[in-house]
N, C-alpha and C positions, 0 to 999 in steps of 0.2 A: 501574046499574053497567055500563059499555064489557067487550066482551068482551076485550077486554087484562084491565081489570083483573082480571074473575074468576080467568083463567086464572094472575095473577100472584099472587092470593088462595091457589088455589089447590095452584103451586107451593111456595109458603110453608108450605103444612099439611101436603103430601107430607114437607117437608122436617123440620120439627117431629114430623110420629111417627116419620120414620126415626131423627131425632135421641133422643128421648125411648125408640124401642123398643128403639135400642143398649144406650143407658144404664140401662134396667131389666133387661134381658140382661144385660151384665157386673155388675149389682149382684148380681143370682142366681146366676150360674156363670162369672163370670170372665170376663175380656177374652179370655180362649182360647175360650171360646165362639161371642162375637162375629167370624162373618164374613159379606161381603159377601148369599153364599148364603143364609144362614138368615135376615140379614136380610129378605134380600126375599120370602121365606116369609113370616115373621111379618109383615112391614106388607100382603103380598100387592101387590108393584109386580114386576114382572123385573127383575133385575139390569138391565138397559140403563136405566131408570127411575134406581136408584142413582144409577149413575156420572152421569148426567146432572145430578147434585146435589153427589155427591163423588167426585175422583178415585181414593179407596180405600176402607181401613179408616184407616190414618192419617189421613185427612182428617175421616174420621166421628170419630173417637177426640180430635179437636183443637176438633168441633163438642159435643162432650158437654165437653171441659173448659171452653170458655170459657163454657158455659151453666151448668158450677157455679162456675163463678167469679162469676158473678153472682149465684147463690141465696149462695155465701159472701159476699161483699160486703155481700148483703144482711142476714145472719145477723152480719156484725160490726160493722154501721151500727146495728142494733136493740138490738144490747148494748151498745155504747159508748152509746146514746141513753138509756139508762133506766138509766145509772149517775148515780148523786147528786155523785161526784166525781174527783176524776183517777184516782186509785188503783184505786176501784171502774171507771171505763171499760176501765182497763189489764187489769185481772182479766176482767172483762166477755169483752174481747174473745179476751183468750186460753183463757176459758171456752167461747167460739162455735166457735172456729177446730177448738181438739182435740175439740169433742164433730160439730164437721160430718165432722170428719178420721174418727170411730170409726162413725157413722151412714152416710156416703156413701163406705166406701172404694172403691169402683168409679170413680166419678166424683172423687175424688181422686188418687184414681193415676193417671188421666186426666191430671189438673190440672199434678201435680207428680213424677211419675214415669214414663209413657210419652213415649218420643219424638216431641213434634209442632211441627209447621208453624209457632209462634204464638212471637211478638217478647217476650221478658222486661226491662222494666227499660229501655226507651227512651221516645222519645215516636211509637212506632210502634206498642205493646203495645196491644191490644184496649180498648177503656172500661172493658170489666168489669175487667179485670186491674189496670187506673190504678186505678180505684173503692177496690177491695179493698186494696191499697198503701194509697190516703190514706186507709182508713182506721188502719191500722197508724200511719201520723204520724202522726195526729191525736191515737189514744188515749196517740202515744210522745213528742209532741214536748214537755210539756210537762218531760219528765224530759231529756233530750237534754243539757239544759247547753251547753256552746260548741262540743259535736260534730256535725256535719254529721246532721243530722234525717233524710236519706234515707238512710245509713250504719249508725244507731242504729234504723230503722225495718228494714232490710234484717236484723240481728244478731236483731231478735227474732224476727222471722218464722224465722229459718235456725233459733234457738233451738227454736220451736213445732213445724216440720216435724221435728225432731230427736226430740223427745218422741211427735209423733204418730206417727212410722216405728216409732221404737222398741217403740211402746207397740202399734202393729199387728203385728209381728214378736212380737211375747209375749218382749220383751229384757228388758222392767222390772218390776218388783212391784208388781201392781195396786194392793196394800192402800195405797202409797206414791204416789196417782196427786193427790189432795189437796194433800201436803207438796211433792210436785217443784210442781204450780204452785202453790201460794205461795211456795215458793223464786226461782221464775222472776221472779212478778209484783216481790217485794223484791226483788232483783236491778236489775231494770231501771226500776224506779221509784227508787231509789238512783242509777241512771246510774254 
């Protein structure tokens, strides 16, 4: 291995625990927690080390969402996969979505509620973000009917983030967390 590459190896793992130390940090005590300073305590680099990596805490807060946007992508890929058939995909997925949304709110609020850097809904949006999208078609398009599939794919998801805000916020009755998605899922498999 060229000393370029170590160094390049390297930079990369700097970059991954900072990424990974933030995101364990706001799981435990909030995105108020997370700054610059205590990061560089806990991974033990200097703040000048940081910034050489991200220009802030928004930058860092944009690198933890699109790195859970790829564990959810992944978590919506593995449930639509081991559904037997449409319906159960569509359930599937919206079973992945609100149980990632209840497990990782740190890294969701990242995702879909702090203000970052990162393109929504073009062909400039991250991989991970496209990934996670199609999977939303996939599980959605079969109900779609003659309405435009990335519209009908867009409504569920808005649907999903609705219930998962909601249901983080303690607006809705847990006991009723079952009946709203099956409500959901017949809803949108009806089209």
């Amino acid at each position: 291995m060229s000393v370029q590459q170590r160094r390049e190896r390297e930079r990369a793992d700097r970059r991954r625990l900072i990424v990974q130390t933030a995101r364990e940090l706001a799981e435990a005590e909030g995105w108020g927690a997370v700054t610059t300073r205590r990061l560089s305590e806990l991974v033990q680099y200097s703040q000048p080390v940081l910034y050489s990596h991200f220009k802030g805490k928004a930058a860092i807060v944009a690198a933890v969402a699109v790195e859970g946007i790829t564990d959810l992508a992944a978590d919506l890929r593995a449930a639509r996969e081991e559904a037997a058939d449409d319906v159960g995909a569509l359930r599937g997925i919206a079973r992945a979505y609100l149980d990632f949304a209840a497990e990782h709110p740190a890294a969701y609020d990242a995702m879909f509620v702090q203000p970052i850097d990162v393109t929504f809904g073009t062909g400039e949006s991250p991989q991970a973000l496209r990934d996670a999208f199609q999977e939303f078609m996939t599980a959605l398009r079969p109900f779609a009917g003659e309405r435009d599939p990335e519209t009908f794919a867009e409504l569920g998801w808005s649907w999903l983030h609705g219930l998962a805000m909601l249901t983080k916020g303690e607006r809705l009755r847990p006991e009723h967390a079952e009946s709203r998605l099956g409500l959901l899922v017949d809803a949108l498999s009806r089209g």
